[in-house]
MARNURO-583629 format. One record per residue (C-alpha): x, y, z. Coordinates in steps of 0.02 Angstrom, whole numbers, plus 50000, padded with zeros to 5 digits. Example, Ala and Ser with C-alpha at 12.3 -4.5 7.8 and 13.67 -1.06 7.14 Angstrom:
2
      u      v      w
  50615  49775  50390
  50684  49947  50357
This chain:
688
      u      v      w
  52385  46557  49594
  52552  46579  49684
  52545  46670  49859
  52639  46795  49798
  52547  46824  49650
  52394  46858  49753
  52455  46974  49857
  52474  47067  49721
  52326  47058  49662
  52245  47118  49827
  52368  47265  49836
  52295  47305  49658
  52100  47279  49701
  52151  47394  49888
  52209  47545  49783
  52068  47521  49658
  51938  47512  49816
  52053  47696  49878
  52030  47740  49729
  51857  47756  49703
  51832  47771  49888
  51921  47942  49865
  51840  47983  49692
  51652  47947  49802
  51689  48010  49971
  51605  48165  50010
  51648  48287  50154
  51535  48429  50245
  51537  48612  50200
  51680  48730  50246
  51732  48911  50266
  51870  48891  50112
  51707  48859  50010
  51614  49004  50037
  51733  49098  49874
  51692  48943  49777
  51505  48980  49780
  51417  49045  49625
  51277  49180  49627
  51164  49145  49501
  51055  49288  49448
  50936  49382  49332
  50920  49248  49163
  50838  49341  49004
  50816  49229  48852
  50822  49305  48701
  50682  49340  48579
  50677  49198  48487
  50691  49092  48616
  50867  48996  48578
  50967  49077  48708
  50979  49131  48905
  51106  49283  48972
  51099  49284  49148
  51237  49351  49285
  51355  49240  49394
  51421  49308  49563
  51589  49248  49614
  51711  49283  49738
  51889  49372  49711
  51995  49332  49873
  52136  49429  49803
  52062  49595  49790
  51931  49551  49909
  51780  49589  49816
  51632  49511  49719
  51625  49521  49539
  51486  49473  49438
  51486  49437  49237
  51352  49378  49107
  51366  49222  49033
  51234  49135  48910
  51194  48962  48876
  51082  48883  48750
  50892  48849  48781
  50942  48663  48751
  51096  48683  48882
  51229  48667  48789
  51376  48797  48755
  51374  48880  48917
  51499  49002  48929
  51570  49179  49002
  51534  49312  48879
  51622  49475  48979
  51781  49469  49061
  51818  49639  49125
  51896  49681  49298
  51743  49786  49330
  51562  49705  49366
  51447  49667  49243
  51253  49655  49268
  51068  49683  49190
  51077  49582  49025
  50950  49632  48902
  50915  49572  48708
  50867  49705  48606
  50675  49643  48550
  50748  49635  48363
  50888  49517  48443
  51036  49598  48359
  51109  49664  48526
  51133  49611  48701
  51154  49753  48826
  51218  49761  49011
  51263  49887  49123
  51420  49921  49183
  51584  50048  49260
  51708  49977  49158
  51820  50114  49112
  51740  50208  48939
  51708  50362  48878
  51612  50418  49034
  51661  50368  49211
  51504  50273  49315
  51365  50143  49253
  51319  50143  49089
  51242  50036  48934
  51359  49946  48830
  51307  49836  48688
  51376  49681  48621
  51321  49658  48434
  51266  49479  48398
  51362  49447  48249
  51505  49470  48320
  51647  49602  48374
  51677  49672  48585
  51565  49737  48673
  51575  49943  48675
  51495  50086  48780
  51315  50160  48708
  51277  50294  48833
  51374  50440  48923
  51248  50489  49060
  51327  50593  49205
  51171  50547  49318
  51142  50386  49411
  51068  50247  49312
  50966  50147  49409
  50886  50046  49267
  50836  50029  49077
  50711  49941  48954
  50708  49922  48780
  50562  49992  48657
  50476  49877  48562
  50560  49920  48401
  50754  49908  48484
  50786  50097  48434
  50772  50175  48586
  50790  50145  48773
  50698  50196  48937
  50809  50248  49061
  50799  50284  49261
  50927  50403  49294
  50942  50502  49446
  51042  50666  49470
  51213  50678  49497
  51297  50704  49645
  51405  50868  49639
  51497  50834  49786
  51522  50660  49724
  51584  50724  49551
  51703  50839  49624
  51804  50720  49750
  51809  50632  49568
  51885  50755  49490
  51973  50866  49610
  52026  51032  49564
  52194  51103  49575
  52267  51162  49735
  52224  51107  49908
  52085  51008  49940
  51911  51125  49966
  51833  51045  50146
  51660  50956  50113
  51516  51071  50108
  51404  51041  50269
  51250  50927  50234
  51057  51005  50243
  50921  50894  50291
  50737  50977  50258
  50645  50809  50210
  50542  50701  50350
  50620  50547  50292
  50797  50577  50264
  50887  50422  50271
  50914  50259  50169
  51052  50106  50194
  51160  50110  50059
  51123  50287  49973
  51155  50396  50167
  51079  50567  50164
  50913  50597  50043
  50945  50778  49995
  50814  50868  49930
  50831  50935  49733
  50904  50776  49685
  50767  50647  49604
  50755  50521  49473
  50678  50538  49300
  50625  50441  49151
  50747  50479  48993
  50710  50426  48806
  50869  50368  48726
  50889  50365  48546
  51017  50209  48489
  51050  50289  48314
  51069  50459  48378
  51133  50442  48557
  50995  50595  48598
  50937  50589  48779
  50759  50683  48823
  50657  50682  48973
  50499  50580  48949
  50409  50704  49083
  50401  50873  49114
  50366  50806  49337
  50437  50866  49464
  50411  50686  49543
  50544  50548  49557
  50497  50416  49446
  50513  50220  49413
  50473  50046  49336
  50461  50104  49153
  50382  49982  49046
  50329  50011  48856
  50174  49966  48782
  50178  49809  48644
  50161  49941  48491
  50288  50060  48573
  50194  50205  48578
  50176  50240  48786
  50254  50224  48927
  50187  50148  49095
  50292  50198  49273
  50279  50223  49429
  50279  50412  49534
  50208  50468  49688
  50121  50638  49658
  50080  50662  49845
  50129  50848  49899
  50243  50775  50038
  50295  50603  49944
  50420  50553  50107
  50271  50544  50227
  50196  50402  50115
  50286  50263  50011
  50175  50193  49926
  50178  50247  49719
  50026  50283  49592
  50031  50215  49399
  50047  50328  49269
  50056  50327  49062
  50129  50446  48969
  50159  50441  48742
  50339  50407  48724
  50379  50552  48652
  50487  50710  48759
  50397  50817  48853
  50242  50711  48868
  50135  50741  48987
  50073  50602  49091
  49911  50518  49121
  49864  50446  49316
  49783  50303  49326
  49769  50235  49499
  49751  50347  49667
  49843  50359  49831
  49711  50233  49875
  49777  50100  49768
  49937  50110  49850
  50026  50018  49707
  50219  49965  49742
  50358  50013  49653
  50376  49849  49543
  50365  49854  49348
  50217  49875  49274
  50154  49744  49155
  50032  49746  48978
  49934  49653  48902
  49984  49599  48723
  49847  49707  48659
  49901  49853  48760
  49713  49886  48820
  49754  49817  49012
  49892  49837  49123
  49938  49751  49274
  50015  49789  49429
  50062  49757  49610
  49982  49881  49731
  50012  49852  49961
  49913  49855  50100
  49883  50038  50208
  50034  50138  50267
  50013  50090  50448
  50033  49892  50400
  50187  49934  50305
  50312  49848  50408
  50198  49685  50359
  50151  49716  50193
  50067  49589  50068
  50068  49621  49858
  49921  49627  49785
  49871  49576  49588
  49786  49725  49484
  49713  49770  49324
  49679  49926  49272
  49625  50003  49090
  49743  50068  49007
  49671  50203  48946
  49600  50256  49129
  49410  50210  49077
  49387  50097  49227
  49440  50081  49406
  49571  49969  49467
  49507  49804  49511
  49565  49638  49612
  49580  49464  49531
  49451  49369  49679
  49510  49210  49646
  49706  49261  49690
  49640  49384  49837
  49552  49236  49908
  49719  49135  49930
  49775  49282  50044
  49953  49286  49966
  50077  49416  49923
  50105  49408  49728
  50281  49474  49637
  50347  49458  49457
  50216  49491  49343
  50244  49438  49146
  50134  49387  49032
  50128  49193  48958
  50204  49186  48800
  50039  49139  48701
  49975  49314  48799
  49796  49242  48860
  49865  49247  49052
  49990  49327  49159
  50118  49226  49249
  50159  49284  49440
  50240  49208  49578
  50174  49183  49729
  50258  49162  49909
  50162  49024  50014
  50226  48945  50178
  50407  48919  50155
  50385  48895  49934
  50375  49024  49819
  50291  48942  49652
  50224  49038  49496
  50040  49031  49440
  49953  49073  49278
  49811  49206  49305
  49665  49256  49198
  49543  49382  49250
  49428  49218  49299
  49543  49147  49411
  49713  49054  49430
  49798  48893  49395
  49957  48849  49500
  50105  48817  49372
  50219  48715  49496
  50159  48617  49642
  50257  48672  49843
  50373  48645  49916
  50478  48716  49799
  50581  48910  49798
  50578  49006  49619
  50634  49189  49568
  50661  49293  49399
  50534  49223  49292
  50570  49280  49123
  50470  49245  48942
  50514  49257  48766
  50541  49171  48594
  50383  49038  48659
  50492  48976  48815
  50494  49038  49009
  50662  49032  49109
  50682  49044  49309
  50778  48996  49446
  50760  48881  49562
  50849  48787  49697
  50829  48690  49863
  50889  48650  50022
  51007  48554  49953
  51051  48657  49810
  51114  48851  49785
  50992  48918  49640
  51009  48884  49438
  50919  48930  49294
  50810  48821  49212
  50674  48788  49092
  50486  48796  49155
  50390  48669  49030
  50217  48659  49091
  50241  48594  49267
  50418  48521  49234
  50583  48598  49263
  50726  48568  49184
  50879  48632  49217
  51022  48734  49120
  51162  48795  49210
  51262  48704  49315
  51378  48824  49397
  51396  48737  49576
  51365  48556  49506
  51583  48536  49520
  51604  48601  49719
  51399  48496  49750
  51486  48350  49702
  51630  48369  49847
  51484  48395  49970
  51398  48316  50107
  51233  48422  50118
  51146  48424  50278
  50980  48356  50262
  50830  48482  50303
  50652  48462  50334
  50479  48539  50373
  50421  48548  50541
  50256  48613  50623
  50187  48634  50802
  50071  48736  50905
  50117  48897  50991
  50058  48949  51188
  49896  49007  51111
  49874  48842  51004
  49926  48943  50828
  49988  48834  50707
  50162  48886  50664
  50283  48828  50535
  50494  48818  50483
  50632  48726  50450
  50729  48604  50532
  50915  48565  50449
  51012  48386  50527
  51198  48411  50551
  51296  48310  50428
  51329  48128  50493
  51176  48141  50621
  51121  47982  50677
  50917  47956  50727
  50887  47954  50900
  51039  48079  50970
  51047  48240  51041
  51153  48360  50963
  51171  48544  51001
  51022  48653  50921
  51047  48842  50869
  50878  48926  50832
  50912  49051  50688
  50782  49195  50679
  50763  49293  50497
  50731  49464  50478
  50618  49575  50412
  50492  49531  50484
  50404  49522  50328
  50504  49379  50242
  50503  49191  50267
  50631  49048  50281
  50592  48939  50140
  50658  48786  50014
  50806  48857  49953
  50998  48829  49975
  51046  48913  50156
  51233  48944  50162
  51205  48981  50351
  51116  48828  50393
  51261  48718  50296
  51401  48803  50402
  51333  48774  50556
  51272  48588  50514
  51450  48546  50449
  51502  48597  50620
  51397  48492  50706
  51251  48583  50752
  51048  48564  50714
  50982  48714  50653
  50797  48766  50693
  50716  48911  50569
  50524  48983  50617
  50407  49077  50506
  50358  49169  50666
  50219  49260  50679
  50236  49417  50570
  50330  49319  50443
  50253  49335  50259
  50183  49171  50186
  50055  49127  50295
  49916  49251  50250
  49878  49437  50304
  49819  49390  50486
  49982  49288  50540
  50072  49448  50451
  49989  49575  50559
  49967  49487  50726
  50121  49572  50804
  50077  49763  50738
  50134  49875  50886
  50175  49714  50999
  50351  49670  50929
  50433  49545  51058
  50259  49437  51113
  50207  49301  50989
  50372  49293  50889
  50453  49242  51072
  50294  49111  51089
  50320  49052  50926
  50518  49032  50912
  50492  48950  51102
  50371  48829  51044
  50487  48791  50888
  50611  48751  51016
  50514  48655  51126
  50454  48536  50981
  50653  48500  50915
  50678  48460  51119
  50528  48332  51113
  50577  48254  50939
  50736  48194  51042
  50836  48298  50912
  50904  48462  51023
  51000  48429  51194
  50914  48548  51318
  51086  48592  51372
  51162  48638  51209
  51043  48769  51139
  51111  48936  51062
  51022  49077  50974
  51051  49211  50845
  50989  49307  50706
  51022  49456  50587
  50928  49640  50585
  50748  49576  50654
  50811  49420  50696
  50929  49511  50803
  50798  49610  50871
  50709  49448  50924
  50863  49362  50973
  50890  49506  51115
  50687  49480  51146
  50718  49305  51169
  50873  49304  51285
  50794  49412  51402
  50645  49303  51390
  50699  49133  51411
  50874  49086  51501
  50895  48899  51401
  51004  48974  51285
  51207  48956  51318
  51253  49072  51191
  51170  49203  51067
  51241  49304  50918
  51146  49464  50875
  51188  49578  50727
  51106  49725  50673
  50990  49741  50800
  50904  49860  50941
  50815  49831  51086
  50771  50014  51154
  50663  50036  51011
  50616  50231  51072
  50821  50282  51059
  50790  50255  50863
  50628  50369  50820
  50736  50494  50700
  50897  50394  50681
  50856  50254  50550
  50748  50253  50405
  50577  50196  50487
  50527  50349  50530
  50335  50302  50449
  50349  50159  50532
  50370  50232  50720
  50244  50389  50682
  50108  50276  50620
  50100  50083  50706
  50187  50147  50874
  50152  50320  50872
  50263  50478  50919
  50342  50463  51090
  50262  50638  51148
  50107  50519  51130
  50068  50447  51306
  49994  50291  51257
  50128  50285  51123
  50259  50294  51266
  50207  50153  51349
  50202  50041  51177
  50384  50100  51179
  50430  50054  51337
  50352  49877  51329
  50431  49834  51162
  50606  49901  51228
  50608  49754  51369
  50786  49677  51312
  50869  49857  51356
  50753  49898  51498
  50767  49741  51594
  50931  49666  51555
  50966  49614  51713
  50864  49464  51654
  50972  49424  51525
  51137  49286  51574
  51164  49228  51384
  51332  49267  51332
  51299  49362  51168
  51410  49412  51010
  51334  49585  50969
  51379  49615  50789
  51353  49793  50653
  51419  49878  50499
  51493  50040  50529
  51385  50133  50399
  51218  50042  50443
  51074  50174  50411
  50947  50048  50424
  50993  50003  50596
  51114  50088  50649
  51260  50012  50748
  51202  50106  50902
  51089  49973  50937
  51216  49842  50971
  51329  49959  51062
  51190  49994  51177
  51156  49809  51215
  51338  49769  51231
  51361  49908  51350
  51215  49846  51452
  51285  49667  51476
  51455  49725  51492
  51405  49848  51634
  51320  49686  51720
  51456  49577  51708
  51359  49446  51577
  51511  49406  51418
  51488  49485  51268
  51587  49561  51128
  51572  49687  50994
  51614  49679  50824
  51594  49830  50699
  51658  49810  50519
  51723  49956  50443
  51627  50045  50286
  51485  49909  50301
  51302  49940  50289
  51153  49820  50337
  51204  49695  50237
  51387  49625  50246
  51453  49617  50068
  51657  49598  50085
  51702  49433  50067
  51833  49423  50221
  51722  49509  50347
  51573  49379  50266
  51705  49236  50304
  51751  49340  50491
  51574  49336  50510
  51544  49131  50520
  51704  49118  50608
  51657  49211  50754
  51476  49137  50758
  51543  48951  50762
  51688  49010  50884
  51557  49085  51004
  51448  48942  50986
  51585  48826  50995
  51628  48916  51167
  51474  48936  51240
  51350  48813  51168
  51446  48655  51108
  51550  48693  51264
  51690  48632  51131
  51819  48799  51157
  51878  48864  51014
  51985  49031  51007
  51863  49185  50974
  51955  49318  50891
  51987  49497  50987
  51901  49649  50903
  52055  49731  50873
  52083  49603  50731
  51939  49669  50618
  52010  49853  50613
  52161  49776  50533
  52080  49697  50380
């Protein structure tokens, strides 16, 4: 072979090798990727079994919004496709039992203005608009038979309907609000008014006639229709005062207008407002009931069965009590000898299969389910990892196998960070357990930069599923450390409850010993250490930067730290009155002043701290971070305040979810990394 010839050759075998090379090459997570992300939710397979609807979140940049549509793919896989295209959202599929229909809600623009049920016929044609309901609809359930629905619908809104439809002439000034109820304030709905509720409607399909199931004056929930059809099981809280206590009783009524309804479990039972569940035979129904009103904040499901026809007292499955769980989910197997639940266990959620003898686990930990859903002789879920946003699949015996692949294309592009269990021993020598997530690239045996990130709640738990957060900040170069402190859920009833009325004392000795263990793994660099977290997390974030000094930087959104300054202004109202106590209370006042250390002593505090809120926040309020702020301003420690516009507890626009992570890595960045990179003024976000 010639010289020439060969180095030919090579130039040929070099772009072959960039070729691939390029085709192979993966690269870490970034911010542009965040609108590329799919939201998987809600799968419902159809009666015979053949097909799954379920709803896909994705991101609009242009308008700046979320939209979500239903799409279906075949119990085999194949054919998976987008079956509504409208500019407006899409969500709740549901097949019609006789599987000629598949309804949704929506607001698409129809006959009526606001949600409604539209139906999409199954043998072909568009999908068109079945109700007209001027009320709220806040859920629906087909009958047994498919002609006739069971909806939630709560009153209108008067003021609402008329800045809808505004009347000629000038504009008439808003009328001024009255609060008479103790509890008077959610996130997300504002003001609770009194006279407004939410009822129980029978709608005909054929005749489009809407009748109240009840003739209560109760708000009520969670229909669910026996197999023949013939009642209805919900959920309603006939306490005189229903605001001063939560917690719901079960209730039949015939499914016919004007019924009247039947009680079957008492304020003692406590039961939750979750769907109600029979058995194929209709004689047994099961529910989910929670622990007393003072443990609220720390609350654990509990499995039920009660007779359906009220013969027997509510009783307790031992066998699932004595694994000291909190249950969620409940359907019945498809061959209707058990009921299938899921249960949330130290950092897994995984179903089991419950008869009133006991319980087999369906899937072995670690591993993260939701939205288990039967019919047609198959069961559908979703389920993800830590490597892997959530999909649905097929649950075959103890296999999975999945169905949708809606993030497979931008998974393929990625580098995921790599993320693993730890455990260690807190001050007291409790055994405490979380999550540790590698930044991408990280070589054994370095120190890199660690940022402890606290969850909320408390009563929730970082688990085995895809964390957006943690991939941000490992792409950027940092470890990430997450602790199912003390007071998490997961770990049983007694880690749950350890920090009742002593918020700020075990979390701080168990996120400190998380710490502590990444520093003696040789992973964090004791210099490099940040700190942050989102409603309780920020809470415990302010607890732990007036605790501990390590950290270089801390990000805390949604938080408060002079816990007293809140009795009456958020929605915990039952909360303060009945694990702290009123503040008139002496002994009460000093719980108070105790738990409000951050505020009270933060002279103690030299982190530089990102305080973060939504303007609208009614579950904590913004106050609390403008307090904080104020404090460290006043004593000369850096800080910033950021307040997005219209937002409630959760951010939900996509640009201030984007501003969000681009503040926390330029704050960490500054601060922690000690790797400057610009942090953005506060003017900015009033411009978006």
């Amino acid at each position: 072979m010639t010289s020439k010839k060969l180095s030919h050759l090579l130039l040929i075998l070099v772009a072959c090798a960039a070729t691939v090379f390029a085709q192979t090459a993966k690269r870490p997570f970034k911010l542009d990727d965040l609108a590329r992300l799919r939201d998987v939710r809600d799968p419902q397979i159809s009666p015979e079994g053949q097909w799954v609807a379920y709803v896909v979140a994705a991101v609009d940049t242009k308008e700046d919004k979320s939209n979500t549509h239903i799409w279906m793919v075949g119990y085999d896989g194949k054919n998976d496709r987008q079956i509504t295209f409208s500019t407006d959202s899409e969500t709740s599929p549901r097949w019609s039992p006789d599987g000629k229909y598949l309804s949704f809600t929506s607001s698409r623009p129809g006959k009526t203005k606001g949600s409604q049920v539209w139906l999409l016929d199954r043998s072909g044609g568009e999908a068109y608009q079945l109700t007209e309901l001027k009320g709220r609809l806040q859920g629906y359930e087909w009958s047994p038979d498919s002609k006739r629905l069971a909806l939630v619908i709560g009153d209108p809104d008067p003021e609402a309907d008329a800045a809808a439809s505004p009347a000629p002439g000038p504009p008439k000034p808003p009328k001024p609000i009255v609060i008479d109820r103790y509890r008077y304030k959610q996130d997300g709905q504002g003001y609770l008014l009194s006279g407004r509720h939410s009822y129980i409607y029978l709608f005909g399909i054929a005749t489009k006639k809407l009748d109240r199931l009840t003739k209560s004056k109760w708000d009520e929930s969670s229909p669910s229709w026996s197999p023949a059809g013939a009642h209805i099981a919900f959920m309603s809280n006939h306490a005189d005062d229903p605001d001063r206590d939560p917690a719901a009783q079960l209730f039949v009524a015939e499914a016919t207008a004007g019924a009247a309804e039947k009680q079957l479990t008492t304020v003692d039972n406590r039961a939750s407002r979750a769907r109600p569940e029979w058995s194929p035979d209709g004689k047994w129904i099961a529910f989910t009931e929670g622990d007393e009103k003072k443990y609220g904040a720390y609350n654990m499901e509990h499995l039920v069965f009660v007779p359906a026809d009220g013969s027997a007292a509510p009783t307790r499955v031992k066998a699932v009590e004595d694994l000291d769980r909190g249950v969620s989910g409940l359907r019945m197997s498809n061959d209707g000898k058990s009921l299938n639940c899921l249960v949330t266990d130290d950092r897994s959620v995984y179903p089991i299969s419950v008869t009133r003898n006991g319980f087999v686990r369906v899937l072995n930990p670690p591993v993260a389910v939701s939205s288990l859903n039967s019919g047609g002789g198959h069961t559908v879920l979703l389920s993800g990892d830590d490597t892997k946003p959530a999909e649905v699949y097929a649950m075959e015996g103890s296999a999975l196998r999945q169905l949708t692949h809606q993030n497979e294309a931008l998974l393929a592009e990625l580098q995921i960070a790599q993320t693993e269990g730890v455990s260690f021993k807190s001050k007291d020598g409790t055994e405490v357990h979380g999550l540790l997530t590698y930044p991408v690239g990280y070589v054994k045996g370095t120190r890199v930069p660690l940022l402890l990130r606290i969850h909320g709640g408390p009563n929730g738990q970082d688990q085995h599923s895809f964390s957006v957060e943690r991939q941000v900040f490992a792409a950027n170069g940092y470890a990430v450390l997450a602790v199912n402190y003390r007071g998490s859920s997961g770990r049983g009833q007694k880690h749950s409850r350890a920090i009742f009325a002593d918020w700020g004392h075990y979390e701080v000795e168990d996120l400190q010993a998380g710490v502590d263990q990444v520093l003696q793994m040789g992973v964090a660099d004791p210099d490099r250490l940040g700190v942050g977290g989102w409603s309780y997390g920020a809470i415990l974030t302010d607890y732990m930067i007036a605790t501990d000094t390590r950290f270089k930087g801390a990000t805390s959104g949604a938080g408060t730290a002079f816990t007293v300054a809140f009795y009456g202004t958020d929605q915990y109202i039952i909360q303060y009155d009945y694990e702290i106590g009123p503040p008139w209370n002496p002994q009460a006042w000093e719980t108070y002043q105790k738990i409000s250390y951050p505020f009270l002593h933060a002279d103690r505090i030299k982190t530089p701290t990102l305080f973060l809120g939504g303007e609208r926040d009614f579950n904590v309020p913004v106050q609390g971070g403008q307090q904080m702020y104020q404090a460290l301003r006043s004593l000369g420690v850096d800080t910033q305040l950021i307040i997005y516009p219209n937002e409630n507890h959760g951010i939900t626009r996509p640009s201030y979810i984007r501003d969000r992570y681009e503040r926390y890595l330029a704050w960490y960045d500054k601060y922690v990394k000690k790797n400057p990179a610009p942090v953005k003024n506060v003017a900015e976000t009033s411009e978006r």
